[in-house]
C-alpha positions in Angstrom: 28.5 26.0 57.6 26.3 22.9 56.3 25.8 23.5 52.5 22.2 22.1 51.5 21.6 20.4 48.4 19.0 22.4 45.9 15.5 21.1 46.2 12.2 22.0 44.0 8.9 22.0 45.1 6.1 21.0 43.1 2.4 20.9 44.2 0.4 17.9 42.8 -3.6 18.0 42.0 -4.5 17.4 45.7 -2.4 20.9 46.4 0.2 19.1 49.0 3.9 19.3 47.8 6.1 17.0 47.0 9.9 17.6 47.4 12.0 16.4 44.3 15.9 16.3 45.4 18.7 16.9 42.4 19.3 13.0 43.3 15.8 12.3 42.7 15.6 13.9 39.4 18.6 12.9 37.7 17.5 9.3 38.9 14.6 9.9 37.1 16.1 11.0 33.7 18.1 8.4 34.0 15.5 5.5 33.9 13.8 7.6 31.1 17.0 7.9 28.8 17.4 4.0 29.5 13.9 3.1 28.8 13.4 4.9 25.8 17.1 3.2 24.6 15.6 0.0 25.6 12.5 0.6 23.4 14.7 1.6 20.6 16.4 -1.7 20.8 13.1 -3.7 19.8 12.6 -4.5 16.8 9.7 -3.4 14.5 7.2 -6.0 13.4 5.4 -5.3 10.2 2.5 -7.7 9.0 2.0 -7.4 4.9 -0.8 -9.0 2.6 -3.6 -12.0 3.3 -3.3 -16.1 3.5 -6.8 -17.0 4.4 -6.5 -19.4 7.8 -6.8 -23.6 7.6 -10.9 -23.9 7.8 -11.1 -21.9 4.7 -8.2 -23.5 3.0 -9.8 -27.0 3.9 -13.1 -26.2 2.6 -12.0 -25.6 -1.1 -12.4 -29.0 -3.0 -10.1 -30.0 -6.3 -12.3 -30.6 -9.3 -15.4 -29.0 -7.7 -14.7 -25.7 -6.7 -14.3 -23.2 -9.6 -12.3 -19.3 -9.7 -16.1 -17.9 -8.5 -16.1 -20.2 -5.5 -12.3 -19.1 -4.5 -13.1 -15.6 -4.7 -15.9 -15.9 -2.7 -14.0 -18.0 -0.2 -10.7 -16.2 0.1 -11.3 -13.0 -1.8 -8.7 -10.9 -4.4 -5.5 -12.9 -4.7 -2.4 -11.1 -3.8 -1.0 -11.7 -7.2 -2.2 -13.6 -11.0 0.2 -15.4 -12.8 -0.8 -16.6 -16.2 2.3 -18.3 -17.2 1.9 -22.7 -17.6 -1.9 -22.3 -16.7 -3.9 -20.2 -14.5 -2.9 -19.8 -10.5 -3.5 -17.5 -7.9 -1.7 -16.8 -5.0 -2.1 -15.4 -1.7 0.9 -14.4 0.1 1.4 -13.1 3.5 4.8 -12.3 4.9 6.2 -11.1 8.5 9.1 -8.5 8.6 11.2 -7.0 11.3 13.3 -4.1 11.5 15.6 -3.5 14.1 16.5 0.5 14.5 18.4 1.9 11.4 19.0 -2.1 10.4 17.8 -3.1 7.0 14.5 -5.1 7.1 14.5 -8.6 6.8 11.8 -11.1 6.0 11.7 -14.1 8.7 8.3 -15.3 7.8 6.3 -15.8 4.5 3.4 -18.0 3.5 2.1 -18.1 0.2 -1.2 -20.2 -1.0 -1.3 -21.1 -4.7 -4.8 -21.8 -6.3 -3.8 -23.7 -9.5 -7.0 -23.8 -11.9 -7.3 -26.2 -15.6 -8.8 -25.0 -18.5 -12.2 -25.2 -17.6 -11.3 -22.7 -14.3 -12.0 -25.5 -11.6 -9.5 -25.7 -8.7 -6.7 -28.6 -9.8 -4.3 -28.2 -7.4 -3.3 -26.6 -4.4 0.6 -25.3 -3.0 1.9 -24.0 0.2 4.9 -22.4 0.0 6.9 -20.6 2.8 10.7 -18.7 2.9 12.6 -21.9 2.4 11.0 -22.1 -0.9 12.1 -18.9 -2.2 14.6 -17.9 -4.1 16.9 -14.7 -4.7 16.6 -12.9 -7.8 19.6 -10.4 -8.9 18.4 -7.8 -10.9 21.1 -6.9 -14.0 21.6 -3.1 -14.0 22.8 -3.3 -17.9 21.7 0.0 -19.8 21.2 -0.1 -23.9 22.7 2.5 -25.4 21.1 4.9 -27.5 21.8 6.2 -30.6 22.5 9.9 -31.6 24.4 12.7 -29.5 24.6 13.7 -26.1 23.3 16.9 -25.6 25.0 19.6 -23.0 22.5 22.0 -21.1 22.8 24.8 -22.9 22.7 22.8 -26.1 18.9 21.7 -25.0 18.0 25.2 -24.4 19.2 27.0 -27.4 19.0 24.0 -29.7 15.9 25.4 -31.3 17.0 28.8 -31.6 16.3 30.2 -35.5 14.7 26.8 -36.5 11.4 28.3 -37.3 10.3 30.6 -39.4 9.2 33.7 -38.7 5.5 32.9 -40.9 2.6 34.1 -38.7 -1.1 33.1 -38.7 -3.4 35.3 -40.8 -6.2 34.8 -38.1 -4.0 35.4 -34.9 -7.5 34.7 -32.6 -6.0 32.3 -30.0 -7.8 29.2 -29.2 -9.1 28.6 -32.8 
């Protein structure tokens, strides 16, 4: 006795069948499960903030062009700094992620608009992420003076510290 493999019949939208063997299918859920671990495996591109391009970066002129005339050009700077003189920057950086990965920076381009005192454009910087440079944060706490209170402490602290005095008008709101 010939045993016969299980098939399934499925009728498309022109109403003829087509005949799916258990060899076809798995093949099928196969490339899926491969595609989609395939897809996984890509990493995640993430574009964040604004460097305006070259022609508007050429058209800004040192000693002519004033904070008015840079806003106008290039718009709201990504950041102020108003420490040794006034400078904008714009800053623009590319960032990939790869699955459960941590994100990491592999591109960043950062325009500084240096202005004098009378707000005209004095210089101009390009910076990238060669040019940057890691800060570690210092997690020190300051203490605090007094007590350290338990739960219960907190909840019951001001049990019996008032006294019992009422208000001779008891109209709430007033």
């Amino acid at each position: 006795m010939r045993r016969q493999s299980s098939i399934s019949l499925w009728l498309n939208s022109a109403g003829t069948r087509k005949i799916f063997t258990r060899k076809t299918l798995k093949g099928s859920a196969l490339a899926v499960v491969l595609a989609a671990g395939l897809a996984a495996c890509v990493p995640t591109v993430t574009q964040r903030g604004y460097v305006p391009n070259e022609d508007l970066i050429s058209e800004i002129r040192v000693g002519i062009d004033n904070k008015d005339s840079v806003l106008s050009s290039f718009g709201s700077p990504s950041t102020v700094s108003t420490v040794e003189g006034d400078s904008w920057y714009y800053i623009s950086s590319i960032h990939e992620q790869l699955m459960f990965y941590r994100e990491e920076a592999v591109d960043r381009e950062i325009v500084a608009v240096y202005f004098d005192e009378n707000e005209n454009v004095k210089q101009l910087g390009y910076y990238g992420l060669e040019d940057g440079k890691i800060v570690n944060f210092i997690s020190q706490e300051t203490p605090t003076r007094g007590k350290e209170l338990t739960f219960l402490q907190q909840m019951f602290g001001n049990l019996g510290r008032f006294s019992g005095a009422t208000r001779a008008d008891p109209t709430p709101g007033l």
